[in-house]
N, C-alpha and C positions, 0 to 999 in steps of 0.2 A: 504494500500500500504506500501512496506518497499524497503526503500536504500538498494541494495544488492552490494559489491563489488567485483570484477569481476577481473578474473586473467589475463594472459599476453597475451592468447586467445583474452581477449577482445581487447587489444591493437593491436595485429594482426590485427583486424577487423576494428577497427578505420583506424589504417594504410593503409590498401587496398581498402577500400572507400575514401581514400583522394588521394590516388595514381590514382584511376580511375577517380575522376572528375579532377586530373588535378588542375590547375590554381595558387589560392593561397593556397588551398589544399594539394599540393604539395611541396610549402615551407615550410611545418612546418614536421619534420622527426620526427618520429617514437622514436626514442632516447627521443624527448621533450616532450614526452606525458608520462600520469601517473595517477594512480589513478583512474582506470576506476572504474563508479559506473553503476547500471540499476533501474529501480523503475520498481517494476512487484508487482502484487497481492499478498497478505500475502501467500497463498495457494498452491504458485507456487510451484512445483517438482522441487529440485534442478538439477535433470537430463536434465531439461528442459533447464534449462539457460545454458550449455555447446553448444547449436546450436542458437547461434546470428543469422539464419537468418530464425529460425523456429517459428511459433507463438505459442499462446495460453498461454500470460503468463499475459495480461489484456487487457481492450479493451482499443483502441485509445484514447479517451476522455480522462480513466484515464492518460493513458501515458503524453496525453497534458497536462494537471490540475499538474501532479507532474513535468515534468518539468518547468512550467511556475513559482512553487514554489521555485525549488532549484533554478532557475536561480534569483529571488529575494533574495533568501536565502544570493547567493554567492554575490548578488550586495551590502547586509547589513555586509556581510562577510567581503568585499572589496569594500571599495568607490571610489576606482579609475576606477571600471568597469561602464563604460557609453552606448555602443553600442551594439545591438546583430545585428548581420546580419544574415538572413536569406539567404543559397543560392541554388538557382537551376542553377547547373551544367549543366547540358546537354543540358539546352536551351538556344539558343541565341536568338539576339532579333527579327530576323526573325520569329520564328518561334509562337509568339503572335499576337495574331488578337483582340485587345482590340475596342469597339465599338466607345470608348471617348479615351482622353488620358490616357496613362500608369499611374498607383498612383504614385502618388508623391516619395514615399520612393521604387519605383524602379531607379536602378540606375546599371549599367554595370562597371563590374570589372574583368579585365584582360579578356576580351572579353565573362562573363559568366554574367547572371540575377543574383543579389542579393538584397533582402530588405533589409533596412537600418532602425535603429528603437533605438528610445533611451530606455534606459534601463524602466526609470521610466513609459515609456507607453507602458510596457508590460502585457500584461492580457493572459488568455486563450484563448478568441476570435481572438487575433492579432495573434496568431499561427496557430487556425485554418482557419484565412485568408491565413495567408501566406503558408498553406500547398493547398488550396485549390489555389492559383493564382500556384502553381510547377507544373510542367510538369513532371519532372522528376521522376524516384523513388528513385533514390538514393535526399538526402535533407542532408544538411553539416548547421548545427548554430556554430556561432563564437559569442563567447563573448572579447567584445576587451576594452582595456582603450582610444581606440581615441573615440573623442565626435562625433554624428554624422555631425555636422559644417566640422571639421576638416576632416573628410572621404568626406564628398563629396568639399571640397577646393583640398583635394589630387589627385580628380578622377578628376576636371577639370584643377588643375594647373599643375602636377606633377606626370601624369603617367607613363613615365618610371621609378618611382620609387616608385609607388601608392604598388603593390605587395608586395616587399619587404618590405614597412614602414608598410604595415599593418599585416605583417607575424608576426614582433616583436610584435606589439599591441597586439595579442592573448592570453588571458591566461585560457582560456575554451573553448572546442569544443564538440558539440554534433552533433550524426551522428544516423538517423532511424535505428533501430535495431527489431530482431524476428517479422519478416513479418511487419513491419512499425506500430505496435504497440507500442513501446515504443521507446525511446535511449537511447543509450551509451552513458555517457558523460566525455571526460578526462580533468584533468588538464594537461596546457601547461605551459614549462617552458620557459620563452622568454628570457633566456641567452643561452639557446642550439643554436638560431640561429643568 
């Protein structure tokens, strides 16, 4: 697999899957993003990677395994990054039918599903859970500096400002990209907002 960096196409793409799920998606503008990367098979046709929403450029797993890498990467990068949340947008909580209760690291933010998960228990399997509890296809990962204590303090004490606090918290977003094989992932600048 190789970190490929991705031009301002990709940032488009980022942008308009954040614009379509909405929420807190939607707080972070297009201006604070930068630096999009993809991880795709050594083999890849560079032709190939101009269509973000085409595949065949590795399979899933890989995609999961090298994300789950650079997002460690970027936690030893940056120690102040603690939380990834996981979100699926387009589902509300209606629209789950869990046999027992919801997992625990589900939690509702600005009326959309999102898993909440500290950085240090991240693995490949916690992604492929968390892709497998989405409904959605579109899938939006935030890497934030709040811990996740303080995220869910916010979401009980202090949601009309839960949004907003955790808009600035961002400072990496990843968004499924070429047929949900791999993602896009940008750096956020959290003084743009």
């Amino acid at each position: 697999m190789v970190a490929v960096r991705l031009d301002e196409t990709a940032l488009d793409y980022v942008a308009s899957a954040m614009a379509e799920a909405g929420g807190l998606a939607a707080l972070i503008p297009k201006s604070a993003l930068s630096g999009p990367v993809a991880f795709v098979a050594e083999d890849t046709d560079p032709v190939a990677l101009e269509n973000l929403e085409a595949g065949g450029v590795m399979s899933q797993a890989e995609g999961v395994a090298e994300l789950s890498l650079f997002v460690h990467f970027l936690k030893k990068r940056n120690g102040r990054l603690h939380t990834m949340l996981f979100e699926d947008p387009w589902t509300s909580p209606g629209d789950l039918d869990y046999a027992g209760p919801p997992p625990q690291e589900m939690t509702i933010i600005g009326g959309q599903i999102s898993y909440v998960y500290d950085l240090a228990e991240l693995t490949q399997e916690l992604i492929w859970q968390c892709r497998a509890n989405t409904i959605s296809y579109l899938k939006i990962i935030y890497v934030s500096v709040l811990t996740v204590e303080r995220i869910r303090e916010l979401v009980e004490e202090d949601a009309a400002n839960l949004l907003p606090l955790l808009a600035r918290s961002i400072r990496h977003i990843a968004v499924n990209a070429y047929d949900d094989e791999t993602w896009v992932i940008a750096e956020v600048d959290g003084t743009e907002r």
